[in-house]
N, C-alpha and C positions, 0 to 999 in steps of 0.2 A: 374501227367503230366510229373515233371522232368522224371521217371523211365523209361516212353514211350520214348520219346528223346533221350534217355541214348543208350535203346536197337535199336531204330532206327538207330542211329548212328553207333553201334555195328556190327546192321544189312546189315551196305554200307559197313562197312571197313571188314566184312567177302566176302559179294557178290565181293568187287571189288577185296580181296584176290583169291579167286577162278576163276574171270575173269579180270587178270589185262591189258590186251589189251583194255579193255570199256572203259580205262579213261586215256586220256591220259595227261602225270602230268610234266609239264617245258619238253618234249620234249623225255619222255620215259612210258614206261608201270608203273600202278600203284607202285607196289607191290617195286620199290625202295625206297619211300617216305616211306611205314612204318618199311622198312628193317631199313633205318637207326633209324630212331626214338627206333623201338626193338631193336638195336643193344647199343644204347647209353643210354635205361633203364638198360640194362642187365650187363654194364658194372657199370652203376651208386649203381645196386644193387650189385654191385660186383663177378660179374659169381658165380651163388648159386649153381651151380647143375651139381656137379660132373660127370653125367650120360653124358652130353656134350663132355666131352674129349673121353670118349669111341664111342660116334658119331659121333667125329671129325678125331679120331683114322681109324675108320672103313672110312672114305666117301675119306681121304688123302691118305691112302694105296693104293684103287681104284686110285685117282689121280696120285699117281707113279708109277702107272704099266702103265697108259696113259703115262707119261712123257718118262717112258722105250722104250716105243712101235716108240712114235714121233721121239726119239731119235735114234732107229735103223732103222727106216724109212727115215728118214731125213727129216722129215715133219714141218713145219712152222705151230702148232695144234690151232688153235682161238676156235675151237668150247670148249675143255673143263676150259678155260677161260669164255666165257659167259653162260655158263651152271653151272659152279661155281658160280659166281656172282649170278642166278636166284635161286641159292640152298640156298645161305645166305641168299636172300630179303627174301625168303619164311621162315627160319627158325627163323629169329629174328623176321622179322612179325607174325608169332605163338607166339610168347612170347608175344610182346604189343598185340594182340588179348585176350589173356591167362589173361593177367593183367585188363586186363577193363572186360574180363566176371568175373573176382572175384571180382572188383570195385561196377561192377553194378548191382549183384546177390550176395544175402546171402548166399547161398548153391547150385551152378552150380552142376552140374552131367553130365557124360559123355551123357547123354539123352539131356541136355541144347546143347553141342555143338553140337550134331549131328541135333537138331533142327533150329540152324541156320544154317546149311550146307543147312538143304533139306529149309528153309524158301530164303537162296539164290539160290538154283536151280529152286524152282518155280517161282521168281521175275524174272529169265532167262526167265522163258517160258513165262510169261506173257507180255515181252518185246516182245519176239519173235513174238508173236498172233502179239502185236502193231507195229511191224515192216511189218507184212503181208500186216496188213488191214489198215494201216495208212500212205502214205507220210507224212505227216508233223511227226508222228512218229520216222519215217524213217530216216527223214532229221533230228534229232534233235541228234536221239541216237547216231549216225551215225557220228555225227562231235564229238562228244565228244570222239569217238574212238581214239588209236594210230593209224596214219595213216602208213599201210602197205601197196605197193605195191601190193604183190602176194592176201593178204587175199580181195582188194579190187575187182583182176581180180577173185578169186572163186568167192567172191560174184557174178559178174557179168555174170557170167557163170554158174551157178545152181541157181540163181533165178529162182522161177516158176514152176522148177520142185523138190525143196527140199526145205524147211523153211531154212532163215538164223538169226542165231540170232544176238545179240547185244555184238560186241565184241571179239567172238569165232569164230571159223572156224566149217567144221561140222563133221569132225572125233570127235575132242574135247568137241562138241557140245554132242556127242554120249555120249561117255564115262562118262562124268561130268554128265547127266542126269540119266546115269545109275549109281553112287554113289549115288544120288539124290534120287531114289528109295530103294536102299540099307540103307539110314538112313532113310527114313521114312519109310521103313517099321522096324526097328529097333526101334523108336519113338512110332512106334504102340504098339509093344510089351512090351517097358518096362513102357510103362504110363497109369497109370487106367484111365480109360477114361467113359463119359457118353457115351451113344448110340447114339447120336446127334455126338460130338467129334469125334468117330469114322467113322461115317459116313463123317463125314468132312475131317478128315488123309485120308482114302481109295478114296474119290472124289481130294484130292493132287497128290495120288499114281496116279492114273489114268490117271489124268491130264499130269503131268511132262512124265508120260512114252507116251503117245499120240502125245506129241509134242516133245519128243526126236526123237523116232522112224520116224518121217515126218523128222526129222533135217538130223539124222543119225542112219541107223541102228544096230550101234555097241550098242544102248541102251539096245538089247535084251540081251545080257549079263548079263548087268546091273541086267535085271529082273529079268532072270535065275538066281545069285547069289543072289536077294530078296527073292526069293523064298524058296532056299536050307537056308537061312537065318531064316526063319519063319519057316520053318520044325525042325531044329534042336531045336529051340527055344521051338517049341511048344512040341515033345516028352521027350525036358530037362526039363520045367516045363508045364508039362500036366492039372496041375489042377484049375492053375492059368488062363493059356491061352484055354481051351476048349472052354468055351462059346463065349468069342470075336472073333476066331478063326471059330466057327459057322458063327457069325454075319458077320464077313469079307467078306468070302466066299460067300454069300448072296449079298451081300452089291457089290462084285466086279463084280459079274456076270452082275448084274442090269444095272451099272456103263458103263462096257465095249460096255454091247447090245447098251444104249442111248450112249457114246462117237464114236462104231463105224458108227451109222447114222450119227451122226454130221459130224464128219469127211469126211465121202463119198458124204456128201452134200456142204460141205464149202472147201475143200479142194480133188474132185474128180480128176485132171491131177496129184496127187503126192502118190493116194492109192494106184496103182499097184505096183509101186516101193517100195514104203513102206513097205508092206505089204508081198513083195514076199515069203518071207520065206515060211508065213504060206498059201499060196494060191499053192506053189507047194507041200507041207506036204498032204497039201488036195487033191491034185489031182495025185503026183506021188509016196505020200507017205515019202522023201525024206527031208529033212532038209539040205539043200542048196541055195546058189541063186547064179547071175552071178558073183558076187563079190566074194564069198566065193571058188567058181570053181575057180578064178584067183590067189587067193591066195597061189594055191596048186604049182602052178609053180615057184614061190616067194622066197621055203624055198632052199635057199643056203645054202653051207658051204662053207669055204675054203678047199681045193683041195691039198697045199701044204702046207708043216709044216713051212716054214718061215710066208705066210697069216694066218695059225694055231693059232698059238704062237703069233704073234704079231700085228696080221693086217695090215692095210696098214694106219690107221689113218686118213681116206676117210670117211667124214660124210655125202658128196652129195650125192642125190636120184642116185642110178644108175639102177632101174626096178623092187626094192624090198622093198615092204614097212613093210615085217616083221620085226618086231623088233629085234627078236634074230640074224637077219641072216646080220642085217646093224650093231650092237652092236658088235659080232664077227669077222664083214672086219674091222668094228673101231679099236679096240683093240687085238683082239682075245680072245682064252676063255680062258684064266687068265683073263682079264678085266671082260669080259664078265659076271664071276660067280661072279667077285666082285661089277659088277655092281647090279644084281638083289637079290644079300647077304642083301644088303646094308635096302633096302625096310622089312627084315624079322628081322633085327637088330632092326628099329627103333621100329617096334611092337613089339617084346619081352622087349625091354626097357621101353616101355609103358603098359605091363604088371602088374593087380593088384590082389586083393582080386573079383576083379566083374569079374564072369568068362562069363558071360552074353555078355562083352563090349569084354573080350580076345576073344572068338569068331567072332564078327565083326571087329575085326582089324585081326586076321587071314585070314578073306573071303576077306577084303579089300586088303590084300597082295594077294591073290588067284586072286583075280579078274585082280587087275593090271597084273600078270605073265599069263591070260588069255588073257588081249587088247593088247599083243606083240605080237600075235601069226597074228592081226592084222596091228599094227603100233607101233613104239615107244614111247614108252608113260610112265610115272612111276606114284605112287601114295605119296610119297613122300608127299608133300605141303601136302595133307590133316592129313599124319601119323604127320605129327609134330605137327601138335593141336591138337591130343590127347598124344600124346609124351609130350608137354607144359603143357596140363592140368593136368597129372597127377603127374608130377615132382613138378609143382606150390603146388598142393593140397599137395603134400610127404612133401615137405621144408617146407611152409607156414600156413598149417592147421595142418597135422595130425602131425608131429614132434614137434610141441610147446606143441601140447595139449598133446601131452605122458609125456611132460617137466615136465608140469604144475602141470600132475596127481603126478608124481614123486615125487615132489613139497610136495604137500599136504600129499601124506602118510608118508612123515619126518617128516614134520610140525606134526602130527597124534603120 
């Protein structure tokens, strides 16, 4: 019973890490409450992990080419002030995360956290169902939010014709479901599973990408990178994965035919829009929708070498929601390369012997430099729990036990 409880708890304080607008805590978003607490283990453990000062190194360099930029701008810069701040909560909150999954698990694996990743991204969608179909849902989940201004008028303005979920907006909504997919079908792959089990992970798969895709269609991404995810997996270990790799296959087709009636019967005013992608593949052949046609006009550059070089240090919306193209009026491309460096740093840092996992934190950088092409966005928060876990395991497991062994062959 304790060990339920344990992971239960583990299970909110990752959910509410990946959604910290759900909960709103003395007057701000979750994710400051476990910042500090990570922050004030970390120091109590006495900064153990040298690899920090090289991420510290890499993300304050990026900060001084900002400070350079603001500085011959003459810009008064707040935004990389509160974007700083949401870098710590998140990366000390990886650590107290990191600390309680070794606490309350004998032998975590990078398969354990990626299984609470996607076990909070499904607790999103099933919020989200309960937000649909339920006022008093609604009303419950809903005061518990940090209350926003602008995310309250989206809300009110794509109700009815898009899912909204608990806590997120629905770009974010997109993306985060499409990581969602990305670990479990990672989960799939690396865990022997009965035939039952399996069928149970791919009835997840389906599920989350169902109710992404109704929230936001950036999920398709997501998918698309699950996919090129299991391909790679399955001709790097072909022998292991053939047969479940059958069954999947089976298993998702069945899946998708019973989720898309459902879907067109419970949710018919939000399928055309949903679904556009593949309704114009069908019929013009084509792989576009009206969104992704808008997009094309979106991709700015700067035009002179002063906005080049250094930007204008302007983070407001001004008609382009590409990521690259508001990153380089931000700073310009010194910043810019430093900014989206910074996400490839953290995964080589969290690089190990499982070349299984270095491939998922690759595709996971791939993907994030994919949803700017949409919006800005980084994947960051998620790279630092496995940046944490496998620094924790370096220090904490495997470096005592080399000690240990060392140990006994003198003793010997």
């Amino acid at each position: 019973m304790k060990a339920y409880i344990e992971r239960l708890i583990l299970l909110l304080i990752v959910f509410y890490y990946i959604y910290p607008q759900a909960l709103n805590t003395f007057g701000s978003s979750f994710i400051i409450l476990p910042g500090i607490l990570g922050l004030g283990l970390y120091i109590y453990h006495r900064f153990p992990f040298k690899e920090v000062i090289y991420l510290l190194t890499a993300y304050l360099t990026f900060v001084f080419v900002v400070f350079i930029t603001s500085y011959v701008n003459m810009v008064n810069d707040t935004f990389i002030f509160a974007y700083s701040k949401s870098q710590a909560a998140w990366f000390f909150s990886a650590y107290l995360i990191t600390f309680l999954l070794f606490k309350f698990h004998k032998t975590p694996t990078p398969v354990t956290v990626a299984s609470y990743i996607m076990c909070a991204v499904l607790l999103q969608c099933i919020c989200t169902v309960l937000i649909y179909a339920s006022p008093e849902a609604k009303d419950f989940l809903t005061s518990l939010e940090l209350q926003v201004e602008l995310t309250e008028a989206i809300r009110d303005e794509v109700e009815g014709t898009r899912l909204v979920g608990y806590g997120i907006g629905f770009f974010g909504a997109g993306f985060i479901a499409g990581y969602g997919l990305i670990f479990t079908m990672f989960v799939i792959t690396q865990t022997k599973l009965k035939k039952k089990q399996l069928l149970f992970l791919c009835l997840i798969y389906v599920f989350i990408f169902y109710i992404g895709v109704l929230s936001a269609r950036t999920t398709i991404v997501g998918c698309s990178v699950s996919i090129v995810l299991l391909l790679i997996l399955y001709f790097k270990n072909y022998r292991q994965l053939k047969s479940k790799v059958s069954i999947m296959l089976v298993s998702f087709v069945l899946l998708v035919i019973i989720g898309s009636s459902i879907i067109y019967a419970y949710f018919p005013s939000m399928t055309s829009w949903a679904f556009e992608l593949f309704t114009n593949f069908t019929n013009k052949g084509t792989l576009e929708t009206k969104s992704s046609d808008g997009i094309k006009g979106m991709f700015i550059f700067p035009d002179d070498f002063h906005t080049f070089i250094f930007g204008n240090n302007n983070m407001n919306f001004f008609g382009s929601d590409v990521g690259y193209t508001r990153m380089a009026f931000y700073c310009g491309v010194i910043g810019l390369v430093l900014f989206y460096s910074y996400a490839i740093i953290i995964a080589l840092l969290s690089f190990s012997k499982d070349k299984n996992t270095n491939i998922l934190l690759l595709l996971i950088v791939i993907y994030g430099l994919a949803l700017n092409i949409k919006g800005l966005t980084d994947m960051h928060s998620i790279l630092y729990l496995f940046f944490m876990f496998f620094m924790f395991y370096k220090y904490y497991i495997y470096r005592p036990k080399i000690y240990r062994q060392s140990l006994e062959l003198r003793t010997d």
